[in-house]
C-alpha positions, -999 to 999 in steps of 0.1 A, spaced: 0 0 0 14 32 -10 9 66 12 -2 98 -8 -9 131 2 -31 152 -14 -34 188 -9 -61 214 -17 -58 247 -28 -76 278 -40 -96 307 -31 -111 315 0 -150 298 -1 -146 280 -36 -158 248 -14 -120 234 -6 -134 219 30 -170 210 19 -151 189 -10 -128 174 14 -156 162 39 -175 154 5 -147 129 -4 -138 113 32 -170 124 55 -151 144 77 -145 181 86 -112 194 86 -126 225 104 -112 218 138 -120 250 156 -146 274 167 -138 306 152 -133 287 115 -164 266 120 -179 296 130 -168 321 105 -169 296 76 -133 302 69 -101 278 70 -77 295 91 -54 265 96 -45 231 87 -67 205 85 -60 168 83 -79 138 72 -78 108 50 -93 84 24 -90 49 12 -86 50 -30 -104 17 -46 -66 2 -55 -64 1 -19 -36 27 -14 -43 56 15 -46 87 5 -41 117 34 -55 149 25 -47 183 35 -66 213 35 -52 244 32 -68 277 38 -75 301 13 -80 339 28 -51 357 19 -41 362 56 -34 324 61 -14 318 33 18 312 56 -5 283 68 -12 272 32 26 270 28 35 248 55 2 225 42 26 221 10 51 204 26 53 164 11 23 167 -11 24 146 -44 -11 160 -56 -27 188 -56 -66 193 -59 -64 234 -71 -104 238 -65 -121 265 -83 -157 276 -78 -179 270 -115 -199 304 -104 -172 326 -105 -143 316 -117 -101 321 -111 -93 346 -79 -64 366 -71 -57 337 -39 -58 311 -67 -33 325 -85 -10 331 -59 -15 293 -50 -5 280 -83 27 302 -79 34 290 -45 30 256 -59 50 258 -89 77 272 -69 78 243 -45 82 219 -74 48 203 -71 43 190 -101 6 164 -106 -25 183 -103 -65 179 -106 -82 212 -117 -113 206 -97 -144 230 -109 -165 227 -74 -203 238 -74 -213 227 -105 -248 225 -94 -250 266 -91 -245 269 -132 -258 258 -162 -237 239 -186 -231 269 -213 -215 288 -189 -193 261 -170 -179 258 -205 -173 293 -204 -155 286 -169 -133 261 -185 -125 280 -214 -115 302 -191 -96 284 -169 -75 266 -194 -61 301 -210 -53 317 -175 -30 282 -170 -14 283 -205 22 280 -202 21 271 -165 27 235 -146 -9 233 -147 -15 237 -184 -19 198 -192 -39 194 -156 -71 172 -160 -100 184 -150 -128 171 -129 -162 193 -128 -180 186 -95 -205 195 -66 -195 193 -35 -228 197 -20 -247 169 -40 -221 150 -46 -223 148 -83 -186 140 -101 -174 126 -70 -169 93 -85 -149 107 -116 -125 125 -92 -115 98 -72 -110 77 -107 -88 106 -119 -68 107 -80 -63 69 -84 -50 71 -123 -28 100 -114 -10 89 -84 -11 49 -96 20 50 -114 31 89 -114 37 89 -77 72 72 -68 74 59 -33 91 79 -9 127 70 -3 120 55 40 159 47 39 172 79 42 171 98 72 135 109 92 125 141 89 95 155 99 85 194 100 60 200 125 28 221 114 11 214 150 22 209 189 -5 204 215 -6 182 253 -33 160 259 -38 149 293 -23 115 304 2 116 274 20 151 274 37 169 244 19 153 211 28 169 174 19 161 140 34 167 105 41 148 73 73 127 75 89 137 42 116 114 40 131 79 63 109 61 90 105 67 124 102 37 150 88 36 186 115 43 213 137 63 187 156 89 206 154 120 178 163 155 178 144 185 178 156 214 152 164 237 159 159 238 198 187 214 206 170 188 227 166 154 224 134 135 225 122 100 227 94 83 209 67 67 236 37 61 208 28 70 172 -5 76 155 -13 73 118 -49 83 107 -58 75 145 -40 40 144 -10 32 165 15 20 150 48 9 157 64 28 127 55 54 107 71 64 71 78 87 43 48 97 29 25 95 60 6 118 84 15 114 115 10 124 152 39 118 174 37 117 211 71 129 224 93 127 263 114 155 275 100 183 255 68 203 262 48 219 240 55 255 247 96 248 234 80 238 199 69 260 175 52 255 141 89 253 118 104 230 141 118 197 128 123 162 139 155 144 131 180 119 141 207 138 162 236 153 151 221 146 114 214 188 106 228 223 118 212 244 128 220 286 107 208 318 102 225 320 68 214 305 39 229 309 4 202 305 -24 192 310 -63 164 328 -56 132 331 -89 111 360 -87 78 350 -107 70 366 -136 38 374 -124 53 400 -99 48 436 -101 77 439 -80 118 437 -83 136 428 -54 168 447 -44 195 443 -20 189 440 17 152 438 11 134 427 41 111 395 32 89 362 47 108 334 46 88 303 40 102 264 38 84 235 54 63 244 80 89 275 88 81 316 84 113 337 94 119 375 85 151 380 66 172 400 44 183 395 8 219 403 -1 221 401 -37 253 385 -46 254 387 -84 231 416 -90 219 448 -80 180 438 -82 160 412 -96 134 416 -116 99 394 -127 111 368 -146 142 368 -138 170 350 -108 197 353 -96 223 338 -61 212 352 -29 220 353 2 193 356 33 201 365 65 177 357 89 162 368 116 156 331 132 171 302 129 164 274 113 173 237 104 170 230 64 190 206 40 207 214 6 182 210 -20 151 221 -1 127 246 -18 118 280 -3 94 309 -10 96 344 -4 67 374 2 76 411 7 73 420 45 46 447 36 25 441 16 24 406 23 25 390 -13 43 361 -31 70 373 -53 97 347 -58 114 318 -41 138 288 -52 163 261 -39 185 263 -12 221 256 -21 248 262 11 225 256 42 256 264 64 274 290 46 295 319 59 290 351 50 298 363 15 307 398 1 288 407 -32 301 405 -63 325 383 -57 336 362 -88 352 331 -67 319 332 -47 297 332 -83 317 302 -91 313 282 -62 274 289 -60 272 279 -98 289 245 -91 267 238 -64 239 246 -87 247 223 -110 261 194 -84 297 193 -72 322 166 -76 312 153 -42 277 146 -52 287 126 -83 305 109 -56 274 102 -38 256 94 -65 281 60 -70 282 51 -34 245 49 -34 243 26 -67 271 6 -53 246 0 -17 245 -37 -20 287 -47 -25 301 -10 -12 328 8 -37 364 13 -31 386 50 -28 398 31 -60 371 26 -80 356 58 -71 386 74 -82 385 53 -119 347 59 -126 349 101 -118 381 107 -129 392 123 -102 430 118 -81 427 102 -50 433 130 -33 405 145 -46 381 117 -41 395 116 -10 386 151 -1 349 146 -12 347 115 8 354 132 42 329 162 30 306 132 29 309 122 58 303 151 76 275 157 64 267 122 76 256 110 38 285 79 36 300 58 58 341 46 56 356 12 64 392 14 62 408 -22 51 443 -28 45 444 -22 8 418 0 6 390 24 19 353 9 13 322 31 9 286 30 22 261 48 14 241 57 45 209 55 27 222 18 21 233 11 52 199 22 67 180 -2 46 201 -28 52 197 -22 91 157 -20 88 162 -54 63 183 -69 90 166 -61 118 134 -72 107 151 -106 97 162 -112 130 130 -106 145 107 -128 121 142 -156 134 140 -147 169 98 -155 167 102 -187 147 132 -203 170 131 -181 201 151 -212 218 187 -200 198 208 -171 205 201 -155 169 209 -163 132 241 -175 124 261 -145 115 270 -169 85 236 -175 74 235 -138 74 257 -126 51 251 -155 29 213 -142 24 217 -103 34 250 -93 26 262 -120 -3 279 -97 -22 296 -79 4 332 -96 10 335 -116 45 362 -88 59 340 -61 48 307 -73 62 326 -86 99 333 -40 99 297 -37 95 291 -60 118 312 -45 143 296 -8 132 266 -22 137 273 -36 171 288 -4 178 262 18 171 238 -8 189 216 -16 159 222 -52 166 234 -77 194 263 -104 192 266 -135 206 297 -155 198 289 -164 161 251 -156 162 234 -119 155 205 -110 169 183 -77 184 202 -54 211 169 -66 237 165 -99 223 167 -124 254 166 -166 248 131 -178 260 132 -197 296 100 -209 297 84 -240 308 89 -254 278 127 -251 283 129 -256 319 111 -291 312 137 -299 283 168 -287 300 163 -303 334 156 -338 314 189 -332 299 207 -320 328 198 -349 349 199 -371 321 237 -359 319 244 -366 358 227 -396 356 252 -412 333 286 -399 349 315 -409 331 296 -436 310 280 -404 288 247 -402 277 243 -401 241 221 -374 230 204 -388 201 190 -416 222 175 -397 251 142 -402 255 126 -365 248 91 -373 264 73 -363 225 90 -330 224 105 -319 192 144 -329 184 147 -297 166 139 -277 198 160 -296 221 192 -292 196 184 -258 204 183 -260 240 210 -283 244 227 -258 225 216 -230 250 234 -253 277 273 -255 256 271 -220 255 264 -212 293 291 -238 298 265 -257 318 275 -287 297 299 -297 274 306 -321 244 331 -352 252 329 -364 216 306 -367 186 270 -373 199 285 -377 240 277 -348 262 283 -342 301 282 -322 326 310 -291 324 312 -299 366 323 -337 353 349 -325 330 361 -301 352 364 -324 379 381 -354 356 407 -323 342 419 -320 379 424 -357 387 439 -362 350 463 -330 361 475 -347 393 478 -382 380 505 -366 353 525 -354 384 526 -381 397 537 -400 366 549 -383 333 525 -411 310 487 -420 318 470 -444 293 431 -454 281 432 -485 308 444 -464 337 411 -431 328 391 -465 327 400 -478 364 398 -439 377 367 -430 368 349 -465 370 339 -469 335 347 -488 299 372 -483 276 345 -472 256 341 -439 279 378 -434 285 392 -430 250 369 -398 248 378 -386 283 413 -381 269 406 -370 231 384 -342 253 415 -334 274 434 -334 241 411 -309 229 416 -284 260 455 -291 262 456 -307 290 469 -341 275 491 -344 244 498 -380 225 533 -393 229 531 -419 199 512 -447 212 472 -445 204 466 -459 240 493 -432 259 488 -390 269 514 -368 287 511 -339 301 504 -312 273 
C-alpha cells in the first residue's frame, strides 16, 4: 500500500473543506472561530481509502489571503494537488498566488477541480473552463485534468477519485524511508495523560517507537513513547505519512510550528542560507539588496534580508544567487525549496532552492563566490561521488574505484569522501588495501532489512541465541566480501543496531526464551547428563518425552554456550562440573607420573574403555593431555 498526500488549494470559499468532507465524510474545520466564520484558518488533516487500496491523506489548506503562511506549511510532502475553483465565479487573485506557491515548490501532478457545478448551467461552466484553461497556459498546470463537481450533492465525486487513483497509480514514486527521518512540525498540542503530542508529514526515512530523535532547531533530544497514523498506533510510521507523534522531554511551549524532527547530530542548525532565488514573472515587483522578506520552507516563516550576490535587483522573470540573512534560525538541507513574500505588503513574489545551508558570510560580487554557488547549482564533484556510493549499496565501492569511474586523483576523491561524511551521507571502512564506501541510505536499509530478519528468526526459533552470522551474510550481505561485512558487523554492534553473541546476530533486547517449555527440556537433559557420569549419555538416544528434536538441539545448545555442559565427543555430552572435575584428577595423576593411558582413565573414573578413550581426546582438545606416539598413551600437554 502506497501513502499519498493530497493537498487542496484555491480561493477562500470555492468549497475546498466542503469537497474534502464530500470525499472522506469528515470536517477538517477543527476549531470554533473557522467553523464559526466559515473560513479555513489552519491546517486541516484527514484521509481516504482510493479503490486500489492505497491511502490517501489529504490536506486542507486555507484560502484567505491572511493564512497563506498556513497554506505554505500544508505544501510540505504533497504529491497531488486538488487546485479547486468555484464554477460560479471563476479564477481569484488567492488562486493564483496558490499556483505560484506551488510551482515554486516543485509540485508537479494536479487535478483542476471546478467545485459547485450545481450553481451553473452547462453553457457557462464551458465558459468557466475556457476560461480556466487560458489563464494556466504555459504554467505547470496547463496539461492538468480536470474534474467538474459539486461538492454539495455530490455529483462528479466518482470521476474525481477515478482521476486521483490514475494519477498517483504509477506517477507517484514511493518515498525514499531509507534515508534519514524528517519530519517538520505544522502542530504541537498536550493532551492529558500523554503530554507533548505533534503532527506533520514525515517527508523522508521512517521513524520507530523508542527512537531517541532531535528536535531542530531547539537542541534537545526526544524520545518516541507512541505514534498515531490516521488514528491508528503503529509501531512505525514512514515517508509519505501523516502522523501524530507523542514525544518525552519536550513540552509543548519549546515547539513551534517550523520546528523539525531528526536523528541527532544529522542537521545544523543557521541563520545563513545561500540561495538561487526566482522571482515570478507574475510579480509587479523587483527585489533589491537587503530587502526585508517572509521566509517560508516546510512548516517554517522567518523575516530575513536578501543580499544580492550577483546583481543589484531582480526583476519578474528573472533569478539570480542570494543570500538571506535571517532573523531566526532554522534547520533546512541542501536542495530544499523555499518561497519568499515582501514583508509589507504581504505577497508572493519569488522563491527557489537552497544551495549552502551552512554558509558563511559572502561579500557581493565576488567572482570566486559566483563560481562556487554555480557549481553547487549544477552538483559538485562530491555529489557525483554520492551518486556512486549509493548505486554501489548492495557490495560497497572502493577510494579506488571511485577514483577510476569520476576521474578524479585520489586525493581529490579523497577530499569529497570526508565532506561526505560530515555531512553524515556515507560511511568509511578502512581495510588494508583499501577504503570501502557506504552509502548511508544503504546502510539504513540494510539495518531495517536486518533487523526485521532477525525478528521474524528470533519468533520462529526463540530457543537459539540469533541467526548465524554466516547465514547472514550469505542471504543479506552475499555480495559484500566476508572482511568487509565482519566492519559492519562490528559498526553495527557499535552503534547498537544489533546484538552479538559468539557467532550468532541478533536484536540489542533480544533475550533466549526460559519458559516452561525449556525448563522441562533442560532439566531432562541435565539430569539425564548426571545420571550417566562418566559412562556419557548419548544425545540422540534420550528419551525427549514427545518434544520436538529440533527444539532440544536448540536448548542443548543454550546449555554449551552457558558452559552448563559440554561435548566429550561426537554425539556424548556431560556435565561441564564432570569434565572439570576429571581435568583435575587427570592434572595430578601426570604429576605423579609423566605417562597415563586409556586403561588407567578406565579404572579412575569407573567406566569402559569405551568412555575413556573420549575422556582423553576431550583433554586433548583443552590441552591438558598431548599424545606421545602410542594410540593408547597422553602426557602432560
Amino acid at each position: 500500500m502506497k501513502n499519498i498526500i493530497i493537498g487542496t488549494a484555491g480561493h477562500i470559499d470555492h468549497g475546498k473543506t466542503t469537497l474534502i468532507k464530500a470525499l472522506t465524510g469528515r470536517n477538517t474545520d477543527r476549531w470554533e472561530e473557522e467553523q464559526r466564520r466559515g473560513i479555513t484558518i489552519d491546517l486541516g488533516f484527514t484521509y481516504f481509502d482510493l479503490p486500489g487500496g492505497d491511502r490517501a491523506g489529504i490536506i486542507d489548506v486555507p484560502g484567505h489571503e491572511r493564512f497563506i503562511n498556513n497554506m505554505v506549511a500544508g505544501v510540505v510532502g504533497m504529491d497531488l494537488v486538488l487546485l479547486v475553483i468555484a464554477a460560479d465565479e471563476g479564477i481569484m487573485p488567492q488562486t493564483r498566488e496558490h499556483m505560484d506557491i506551488l510551482n515554486l515548490l516543485g509540485i508537479e501532478k494536479s487535478i483542476i477541480v471546478l467545485n459547485k457545478c450545481d450553481l451553473v448551467d452547462e453553457e457557462w461552466l464551458e465558459l468557466v473552463e475556457e476560461e480556466v484553461r487560458e489563464e494556466l497556459s504555459g504554467t505547470f498546470l496547463e496539461h492538468a485534468p480536470v474534474a467538474k463537481v459539486s461538492a454539495a450533492t455530490g455529483e462528479g465525486l466518482s470521476e474525481l477519485i477515478g482521476m486521483i487513483a490514475e494519477l498517483t497509480r504509477d506517477g507517484v514514486q514511493a518515498k525514499d524511508v531509507n534515508t534519514i527521518p524528517r519530519l517538520p512540525i505544522d502542530r504541537a498540542f498536550t493532551l492529558s495523560g500523554f503530554g507533548t503530542v505533534i503532527t506533520g508529514t514525515l517527508v523522508s526515512g521512517a521513524i520507530s517507537k523508542e527512537d531517541i530523535l532531535e528536535m531542530y532547531p531547539i537542541g534537545k533530544e526526544c524520545k518516541i513513547r507512541s505514534i498515531q497514523v490516521h488514528g491508528e498506533d503503529k509501531k512505525e510510521c514512514y515517508a509519505g505519512q501523516r502522523v501524530a507523534i507523542n514525544l518525552s522531554n519536550v513540552k509543548k511551549k519549546e515547539i513551534k510550528r517550523g520546528c523539525v524532527l531528526a536523528p541527532p547530530q544529522s542537521m545544523k542548525n543557521t541563520d545563513l542560507l545561500d540561495v538561487k532565488l526566482n522571482v515570478l514573472d507574475s510579480s509587479m515587483r523587483v527585489l533589491t539588496n537587503h530587502t526585508r522578506l517572509h521566509f517560508f520552507t516546510g512548516t517554517s516563516e522567518v523575516l530575513c534580508r536578501a543580499v544580492l550576490l550577483d546583481k543589484e535587483e531582480i526583476g519578474p522573470c528573472e533569478s539570480g544567487y542570494v543570500q538571506l540573512r535571517l532573523e531566526e534560525e532554522v534547520a533546512v538541507r541542501r536542495g530544499d525549496k523555499f518561497v519568499v513574500r515582501f514583508y509589507s505588503p504581504m505577497e508572493t513574489i519569488g522563491g527557489g532552492v537552497i544551495l549552502e545551508p551552512n554558509p558563511k558570510i559572502k561579500r557581493r560580487f565576488q567572482e570566486q563566490t559566483i563560481e562556487e554557488l554555480k557549481r553547487k547549482e549544477s552538483g559538485s564533484s562530491a555529489d557525483v561521488i554520492e551518486m556512486h556510493a549509493k548505486s554501489h549499496g548492495d557490495t560497497l565501492i572502493t577510494m579506488a574505484e571511485l577514483a577510476k569511474l569520476t576521474a578524479l586523483s585520489a586525493e581529490e576523491v579523497e577530499e569529497d569522501i570526508k565532506e561526505l561524511e560530515g555531512q553524515g551521507l556515507v560511511r568509511t571502512f578502512a581495510m588494508r588495501k583499501d577504503t570501502y564506501v557506504w552509502h548511508m541510505d544503504s546502510e539504513r536499509a540494510a539495518v531495517r532489512t536486518l533487523k526485521d530478519a532477525l525478528a521474524d528468526y528470533e519468533k520462529k526459533y526463540p530457543y537459539r541465541y540469533g541467526m548465524k552470522k554466516a547465514e547472514v551474510q550469505m542471504t543479506y550481505f552475499k555480495k559484500v566480501k566476508p572482511n568487509v561485512f565482519d566492519k559492519i558487523v562490528e559498526q553495527m554492534e557499535a552503534d547498537e543496531q544489533i546484538k552479538r553473541v559468539d557467532e550468532f546476530l541478533c536484536a540489542v533486547d533480544y533475550e533466549v526464551r526460559k519458559d516452561k517449555k525449556y525448563e522441562k527440556i533442560s532439566t531432562l537433559l541435565l539430569n539425564t547428563f548426571q545420571t550417566s557420569g562418566y559412562d556419557f549419555a548419548r544425545y540422540s538416544e534420550i528419551d525427549l518425552k514427545g518434544e520436538a528434536r529440533e527444539m532440544a538441539d536448540d536448548i542443548l545448545n543454550i546449555l554449551l554456550t552457558e558452559q552448563q555442559v559440554v561435548k566429550v565427543t561426537e554425539d556424548m555430552y556431560t556435565l561441564k562440573s564432570n569434565m572439570d572435575h576429571a581435568k583435575e584428577v587427570i592434572q595430578k595423576k601426570l604429576q605423579e607420573n609423566p605417562l597415563i593411558t586409556i586403561a588407567q582413565v578406565r579404572d579412575i573414573f569407573e567406566t569402559s574403555r569405551k568412555s575413556a578413550k573420549p575422556i582423553l581426546e576431550y583433554m586433548d582438545s583443552i590441552k591438558v593431555t598431548k599424545k606421545t606416539g602410542a594410540e593408547s598413551e597422553r602426557a602432560a600437554y
